[in-house]
N, C-alpha and C positions, 0 to 999 in steps of 0.2 A: 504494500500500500504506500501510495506518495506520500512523503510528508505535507503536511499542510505548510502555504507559505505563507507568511506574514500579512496581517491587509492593514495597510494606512487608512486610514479615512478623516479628508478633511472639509471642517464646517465653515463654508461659503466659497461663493467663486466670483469674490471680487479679486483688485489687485494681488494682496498677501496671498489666498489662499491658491489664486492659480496659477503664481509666480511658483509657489511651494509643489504643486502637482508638477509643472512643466520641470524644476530641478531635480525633483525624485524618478519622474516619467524617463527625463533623458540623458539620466545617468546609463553607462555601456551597461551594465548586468543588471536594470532594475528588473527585467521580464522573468528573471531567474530569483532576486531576492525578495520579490514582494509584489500583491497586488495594489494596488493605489483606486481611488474613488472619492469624486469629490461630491459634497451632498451642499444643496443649493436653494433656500428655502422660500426663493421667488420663481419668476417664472423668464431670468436672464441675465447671465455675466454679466460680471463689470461693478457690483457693488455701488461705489459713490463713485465710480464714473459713467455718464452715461450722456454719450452725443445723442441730441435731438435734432430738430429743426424747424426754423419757423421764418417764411416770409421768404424762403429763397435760402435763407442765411442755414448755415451749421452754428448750432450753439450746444453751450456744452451745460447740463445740468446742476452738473459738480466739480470734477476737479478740472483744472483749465489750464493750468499754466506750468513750462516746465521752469523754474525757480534759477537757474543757470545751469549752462549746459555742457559745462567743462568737468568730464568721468561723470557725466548725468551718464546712468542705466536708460532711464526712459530716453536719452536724446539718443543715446545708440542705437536702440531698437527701431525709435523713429527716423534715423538715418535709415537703418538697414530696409528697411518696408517701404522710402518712398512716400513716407506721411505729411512728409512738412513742405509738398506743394499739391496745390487743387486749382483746378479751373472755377471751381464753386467759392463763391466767396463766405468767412467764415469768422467768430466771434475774436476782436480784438486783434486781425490779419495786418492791421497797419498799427500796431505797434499800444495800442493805448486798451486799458483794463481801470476800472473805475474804482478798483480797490490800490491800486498801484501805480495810478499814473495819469498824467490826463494828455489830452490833445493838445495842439499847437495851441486855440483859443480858446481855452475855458473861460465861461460867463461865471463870473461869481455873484450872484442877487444876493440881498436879503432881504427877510420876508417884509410883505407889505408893497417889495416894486422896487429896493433902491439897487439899480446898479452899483457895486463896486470899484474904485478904484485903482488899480493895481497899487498905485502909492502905499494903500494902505493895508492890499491883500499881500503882496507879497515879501513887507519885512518880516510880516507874523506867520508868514507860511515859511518860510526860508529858515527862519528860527524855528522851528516845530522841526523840518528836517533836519539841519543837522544835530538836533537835540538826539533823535531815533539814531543817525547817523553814529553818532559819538558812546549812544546806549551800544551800537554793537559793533562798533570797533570800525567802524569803514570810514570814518573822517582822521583826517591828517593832521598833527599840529599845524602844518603851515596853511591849514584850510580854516582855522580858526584866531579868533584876532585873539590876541593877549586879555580881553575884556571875557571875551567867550570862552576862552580856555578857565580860565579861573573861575566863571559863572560856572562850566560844567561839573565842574570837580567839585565843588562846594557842593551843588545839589545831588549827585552820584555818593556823596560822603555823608550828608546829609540823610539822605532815602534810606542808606545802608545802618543808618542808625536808629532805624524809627522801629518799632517791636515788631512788626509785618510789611517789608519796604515791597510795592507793587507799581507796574507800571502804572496804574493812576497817581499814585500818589507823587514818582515822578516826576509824572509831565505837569500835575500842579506843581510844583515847586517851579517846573520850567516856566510854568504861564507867568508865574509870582516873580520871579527873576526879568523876564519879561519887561514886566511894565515896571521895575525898580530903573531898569535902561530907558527908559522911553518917559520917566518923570516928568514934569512940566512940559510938556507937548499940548501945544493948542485946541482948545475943542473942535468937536468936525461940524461943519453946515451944511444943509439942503439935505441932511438924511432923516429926518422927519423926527421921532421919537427915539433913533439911536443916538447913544453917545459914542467916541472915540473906544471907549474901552469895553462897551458892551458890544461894538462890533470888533474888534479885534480877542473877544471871548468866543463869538458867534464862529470866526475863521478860525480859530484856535480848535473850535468844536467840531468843525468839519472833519479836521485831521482826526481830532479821536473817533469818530464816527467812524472814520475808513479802518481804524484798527479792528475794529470790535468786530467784523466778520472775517478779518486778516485773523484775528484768534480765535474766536467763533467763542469771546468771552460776554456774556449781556456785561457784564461793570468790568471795567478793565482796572478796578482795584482787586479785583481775586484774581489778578495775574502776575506771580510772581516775577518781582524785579531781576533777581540773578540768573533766573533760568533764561530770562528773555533777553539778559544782556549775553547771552553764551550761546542763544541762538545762532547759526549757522546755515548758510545756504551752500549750493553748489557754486563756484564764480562764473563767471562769463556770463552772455548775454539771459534775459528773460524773453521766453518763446510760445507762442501758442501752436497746436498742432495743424495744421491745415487738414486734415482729412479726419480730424476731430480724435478722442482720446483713448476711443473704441476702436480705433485701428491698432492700438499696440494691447489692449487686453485681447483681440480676435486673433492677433501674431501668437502670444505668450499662450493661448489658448489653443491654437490651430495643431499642435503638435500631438494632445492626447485623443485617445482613438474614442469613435463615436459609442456614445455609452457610460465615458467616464465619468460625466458629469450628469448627477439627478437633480432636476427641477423638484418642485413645492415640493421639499424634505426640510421643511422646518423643524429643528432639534428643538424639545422642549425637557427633558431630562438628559444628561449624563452620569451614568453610572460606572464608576473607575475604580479601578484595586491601588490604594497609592504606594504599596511595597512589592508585589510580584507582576512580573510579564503575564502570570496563566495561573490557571487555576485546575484542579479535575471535581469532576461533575458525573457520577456513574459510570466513573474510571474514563469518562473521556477529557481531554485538554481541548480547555474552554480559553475564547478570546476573552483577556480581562477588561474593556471596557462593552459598555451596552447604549447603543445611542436610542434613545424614544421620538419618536418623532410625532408630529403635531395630529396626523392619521391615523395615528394607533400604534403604527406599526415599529419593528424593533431589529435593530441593524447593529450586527458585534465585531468588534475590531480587536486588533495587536496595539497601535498606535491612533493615537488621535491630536490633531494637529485644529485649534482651536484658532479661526481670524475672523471670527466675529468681533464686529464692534464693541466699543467699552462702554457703548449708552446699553447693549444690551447687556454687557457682562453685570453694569451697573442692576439692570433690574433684575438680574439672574441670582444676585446676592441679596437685595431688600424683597423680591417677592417671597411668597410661600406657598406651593414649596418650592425652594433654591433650584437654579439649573444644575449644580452637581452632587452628587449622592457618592460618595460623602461630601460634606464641603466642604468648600476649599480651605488652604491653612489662614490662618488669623492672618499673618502676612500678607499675602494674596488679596483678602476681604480689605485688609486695611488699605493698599494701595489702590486699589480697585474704588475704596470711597471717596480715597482723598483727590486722586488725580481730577485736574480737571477736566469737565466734557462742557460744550457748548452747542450753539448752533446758527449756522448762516445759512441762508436762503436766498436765493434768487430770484428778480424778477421782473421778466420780458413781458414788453407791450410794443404789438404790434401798429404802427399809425397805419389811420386808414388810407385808401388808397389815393383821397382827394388829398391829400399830404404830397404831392411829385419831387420829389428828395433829388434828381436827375434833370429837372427844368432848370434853365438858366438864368430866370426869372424868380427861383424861386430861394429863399435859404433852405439850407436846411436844421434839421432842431438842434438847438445846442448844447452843449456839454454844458451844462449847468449845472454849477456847486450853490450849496442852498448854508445858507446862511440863517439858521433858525432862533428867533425870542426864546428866553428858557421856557419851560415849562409854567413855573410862577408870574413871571411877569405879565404886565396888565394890558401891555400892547400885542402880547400875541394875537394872530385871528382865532379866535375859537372854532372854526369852522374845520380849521386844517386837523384830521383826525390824529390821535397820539401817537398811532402806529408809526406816521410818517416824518416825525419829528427826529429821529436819527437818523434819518437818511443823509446821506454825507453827500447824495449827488444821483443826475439819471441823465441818459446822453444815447448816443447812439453806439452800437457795438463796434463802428468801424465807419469811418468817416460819412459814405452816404446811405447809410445802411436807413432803413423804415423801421428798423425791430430796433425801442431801446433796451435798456437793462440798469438795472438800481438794485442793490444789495441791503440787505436787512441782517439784524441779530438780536440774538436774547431773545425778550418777551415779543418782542416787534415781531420779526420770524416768526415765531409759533400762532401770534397772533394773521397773519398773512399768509399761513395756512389755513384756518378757517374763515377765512373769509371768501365771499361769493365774487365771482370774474366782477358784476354791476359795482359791486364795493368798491371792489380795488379801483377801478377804472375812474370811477367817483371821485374816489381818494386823492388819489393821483392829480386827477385833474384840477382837482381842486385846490392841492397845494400847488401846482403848476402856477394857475392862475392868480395866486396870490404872490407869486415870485416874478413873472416875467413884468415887463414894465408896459402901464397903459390898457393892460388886458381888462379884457370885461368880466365877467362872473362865471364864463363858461369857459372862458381862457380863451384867445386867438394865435395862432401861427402864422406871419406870414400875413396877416387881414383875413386867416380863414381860420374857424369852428374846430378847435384841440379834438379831436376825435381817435379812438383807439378801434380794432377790429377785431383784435385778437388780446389774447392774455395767456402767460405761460409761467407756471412758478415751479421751484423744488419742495418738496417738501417732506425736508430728512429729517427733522424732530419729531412729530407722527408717526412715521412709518416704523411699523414694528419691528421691521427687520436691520436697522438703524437708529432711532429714536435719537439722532444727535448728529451733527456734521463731521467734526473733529477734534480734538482734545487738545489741550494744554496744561502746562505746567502750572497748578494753583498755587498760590500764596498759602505757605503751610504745608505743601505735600512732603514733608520727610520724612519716613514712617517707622521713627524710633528703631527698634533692631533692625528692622530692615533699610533703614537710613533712604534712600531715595527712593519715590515710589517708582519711579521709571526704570531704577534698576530691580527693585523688589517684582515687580510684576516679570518684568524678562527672566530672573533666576529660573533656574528649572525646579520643579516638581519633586525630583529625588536628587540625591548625589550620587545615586549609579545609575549609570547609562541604562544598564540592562534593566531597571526597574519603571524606565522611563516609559510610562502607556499613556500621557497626557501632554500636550505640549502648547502653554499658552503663546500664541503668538497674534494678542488680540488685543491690540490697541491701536484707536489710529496715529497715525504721525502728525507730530505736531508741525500744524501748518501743509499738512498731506502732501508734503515734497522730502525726498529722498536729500541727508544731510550728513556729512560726514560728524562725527563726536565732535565737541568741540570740548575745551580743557575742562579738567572736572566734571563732565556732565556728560554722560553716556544717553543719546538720541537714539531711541531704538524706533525705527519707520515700518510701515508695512511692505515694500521692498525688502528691504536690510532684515528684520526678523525672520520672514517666511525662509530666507536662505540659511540663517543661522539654524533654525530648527530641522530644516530638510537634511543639509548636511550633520546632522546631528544625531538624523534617521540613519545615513549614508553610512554613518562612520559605525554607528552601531550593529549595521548588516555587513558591511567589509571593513572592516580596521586593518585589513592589511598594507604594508607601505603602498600596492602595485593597486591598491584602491581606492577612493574616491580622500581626499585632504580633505581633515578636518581644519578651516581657519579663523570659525568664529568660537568667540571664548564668552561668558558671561559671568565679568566681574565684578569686584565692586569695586569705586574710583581709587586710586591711588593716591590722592589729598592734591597732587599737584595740582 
């Protein structure tokens, strides 16, 4: 009788989990050391990425941008395939993303109708950047004046001393420092009810607004300062894919044979043995995990390679009963609460077609940064709904594109998920109308009637199979013995190999772009994990020199 071989089984086939099947699949002996299956509890690859389209345009739901593309994985893969040119034109194809960057001409209003003057937009925008710039090491002393240097260090010194120092609490200090520079400056005129410093609050606020779905934090005071100043990208250029971001999970996918992957297999139990590979069961060797799934039905493994999200791991520990049986270690639980999770949302509106973006005659809609009255004060319009009051900005996807895009987070997101297409459109318009200059009550473009035709949103905080966009490092997250939760979650399950039948690799990456470590602070992504663990599989099935190299390690920092 053959011996039974090994079966891996991994839960989801988004990025992590099918990057993990394709490194296990196309290793030279895996047909001989194990079967693999990946179990998929929607009805299509790609997890939180997921090209759509609307209006002509390719737009991407979720993740969109490759973050720099020097040793990017994803830019390799999108070299190799031919991704990153289309005859179709495609979200943010000429260079501008409204979380990261604007157009040649941004309009900066605020509300009520008053154009901006760059005078007054761009010392306070310029200071806000290299405030961030200097937070993560990318500005130069000789890029900063002797005034600025000494301002930054003071507040950097300052933050790091306060009993929980976070990027909000930061950039107020930065705003505070601010306007210590800008002293006796003359009041401003012809902007109606603003003052000098409650619009140079207002532009101040825009920047934050851009952050809060760049971390998918609702208060960017539960974002811890040190993590974020250690954050890390890849260098060289920021890129979007032309043929959209499903062209490289259907590459990484295309390799395992038809069958590997099962649709609506929604895990709602795991049951794992956390000290033995096996078990016997009336003398026969039983697979030590048992996956339950949403159907009923009941699926047994060797290995189990876990890249589900941390919004669900999150509910999988406060629900009852827990997703795993037994549950998990105190450790585990405790990272798993503290890290943080967020969520950003998107959201396209198509202009109707009496909108001609291509006429000569005609402009087209602007990249408009919105400049919002706080929440308290007496000059806000009360009309403009709350939802829309973070909005940092809404504009066109690419210079004459008809489909805009405007980004949301926190309570705003989740709130923009239940809302009805009429709402939003409403909404929207409404604050529109209150920002562009001269407009009527229904808004005009152009001398013609703001009109939308379509609406398109994401919405990953709902969705049970995500319940959140992407995680970050929270203010607080160090998880006593286990000292950092980002390393505590990555630890493995046992310290022997051979006992290994669970394998978390189920967080999202912060900021869902592939980063190399930076000093003290090990970045574990969902690229970079699902490798560590597979070969972790590899090494366990051939540990011979003439087989597969083990080269990831999971340690804990070395204090440097």
């Amino acid at each position: 009788m053959a011996a039974k071989k090994p079966r891996v089984v991994i839960i989801g086939a988004g990025m992590a989990g099918l990057t993990a099947a394709n490194k296990l699949y196309t290793n030279p002996n895996s047909k001989e050391l194990f079967e693999i299956c990946v179990v998929e509890g929607g009805n299509r690859i790609g997890g939180r990425i997921n090209t759509s389209e609307l209006g002509g345009d390719l737009i991407e739901m979720g993740a969109t941008w490759i973050h720099g593309i020097e040793n990017s994985p994803i830019h390799k893969i999108a070299q190799e395939i031919h991704a990153l040119e289309s005859d179709k034109p495609w979200e943010c194809m000429d260079g501008w993303e409204c979380m990261d960057g604007f157009l040649d001409d941004p309009l900066t209003l605020a509300e009520n109708g008053h154009e901006l003057n760059p005078s007054l937009v761009e010392p306070i925008s310029s200071f806000f950047d290299k405030l961030m710039d200097f937070l993560h090491g990318k500005v130069s002393e000789e890029e900063l004046s002797k005034e600025e240097k000494e301002c930054f260090l003071k507040i950097s010194t300052s933050n790091c001393a306060t009993e929980k120092p976070s990027l909000g609490s930061f950039l107020q200090q930065g705003l505070d420092a601010y306007w210590g520079f800008k002293e006796g400056e003359e009041e401003l005129k012809g902007y109606g009810n603003w003052s000098r410093k409650s619009l140079e609050k207002a532009v101040f606020a825009i920047h934050e607004n851009m952050q809060r779905p760049y971390t998918s934090a609702d208060d960017l005071n539960t974002v811890d300062y040190k993590a974020e100043s250690e954050y890390r990208m890849f260098p060289g250029e920021e890129i979007t894919i032309a043929k959209g971001f499903m062209s490289i999970i259907e590459s990484i996918a295309s390799v395992l044979p038809v069958g590997t992957i099962q649709f609506g297999k929604k895990v709602t139990k795991i049951e794992w043995q956390p000290n033995s590979p096996s078990e016997m069961e009336n003398g026969q060797d039983i697979r030590p995990v048992k996956l339950h799934f949403i159907d009923g039905s009941v699926f047994s493994a060797d290995h189990v390679i876990v890249t589900v999200s941390l919004g669900v791991l999150k509910a999988g520990i406060y629900e009852s009963p827990g997703m795993f049986d037994p549950p998990l270690p105190n450790v585990k639980i405790e990272a798993i609460s503290r890290l943080g999770y967020g969520i950003a949302n998107k959201l396209f509106l198509e202009l109707s077609p009496t909108h001609d973006t291509e006429s000569e005659h005609s402009k087209k809609f602007p990249f408009l940064l919105m400049a919002f009255h706080r929440l308290d004060s007496e000059f806000r319009n009360p009309k403009i709904p709350w939802w829309m009051r973070k909005t940092a900005c809404i504009g066109p996807i690419y210079g004459k594109s008809k489909v805009l895009l405007s980004w949301f987070a926190g309570k705003e997101a989740l709130e923009l998920e239940a809302l009805e297409d009429e709402e939003i459109i409403n909404g929207v318009t409404t604050t529109i109308s209150s920002f562009l200059p001269n407009s009527n009550s229904v808004g005009t473009l152009n001398g013609r009637e703001l009109k939308f035709s379509k609406v398109l949103k994401s919405k990953w905080g709902k969705d049970p199979l995500f319940l959140g966009s992407y995680s970050y490092v929270a203010v607080d997250e160090f998880c006593g013995e286990g000292g950092c939760c980002v390393l505590a979650l990555a630890r493995n399950l046992s310290s022997k190999i051979t006992s290994l039948c669970l394998h978390l690799a189920a967080f999202s990456l912060l900021r869902t772009t592939p980063a190399p470590p930076p000093p003290r602070h090990l970045q574990v992504d969902n690229f970079c994990l699902h490798l560590l663990q597979s070969d972790l599989l590899l090494f366990h099935f051939n540990p011979s020199p003439g087989g597969v190299g083990f080269e990831y390690v999971l340690a804990t920092p070395t204090g440097e």
